[in-house]
C-alpha positions, 0 to 999 in steps of 0.5 A: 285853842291852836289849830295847825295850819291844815286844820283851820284851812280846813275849818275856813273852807267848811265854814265857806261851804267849800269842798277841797275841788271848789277852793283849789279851782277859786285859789287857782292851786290843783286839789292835790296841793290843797290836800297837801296843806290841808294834811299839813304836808306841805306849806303853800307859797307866799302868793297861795298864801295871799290868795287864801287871805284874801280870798277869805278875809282872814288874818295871815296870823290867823292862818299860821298860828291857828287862833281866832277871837270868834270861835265859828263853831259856837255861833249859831246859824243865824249868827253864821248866816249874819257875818257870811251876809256882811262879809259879801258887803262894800264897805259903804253898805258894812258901814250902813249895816253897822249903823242900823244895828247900833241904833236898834233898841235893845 
């Protein structure tokens, strides 16, 4: 499924539990322009742009062209709670988690 680029914006800040007011404070835009982008009225610059895929660990690809492998929708909470924990980790405490989950008996 291709989303544009308004609508998975808009996915990534529902999947945050962000309102448009809290993302344009954290991205440093007014919520005007976030509206805009979420409209798709508007295309952000390429510094937004960078903001908003780093802010939320996100393909620039995936912001452009809509698609993603994990379908956020279908996770459950549990799973949803999961990733949200694992994205606030360093890498060194990413590693350590991955290595607990693989050597649990399945």
């Amino acid at each position: 499924m291709e989303l544009t680029f308004g609508e998975y914006l808009s996915k990534v800040l529902n999947y945050h539990n962000l309102n448009q007011k809290q993302a344009a404070s954290l991205l440093h835009i007014s919520p005007q322009s976030l509206s805009n982008y979420i409209l798709d009225k508007r295309i952000p610059d390429m510094n937004t742009i960078c903001h908003i895929v780093r802010y939320f660990h996100i393909d620039a690809n995936q912001l452009f062209y809509g698609s993603t492998n994990i379908d956020i929708q279908s996770l459950t909470d549990d799973e949803v709670e999961l990733l949200k924990n694992y994205r606030q980790l360093d890498q060194k405490h990413k590693s350590y988690a991955l290595a607990v989950i693989k050597n649990i008996p399945i």
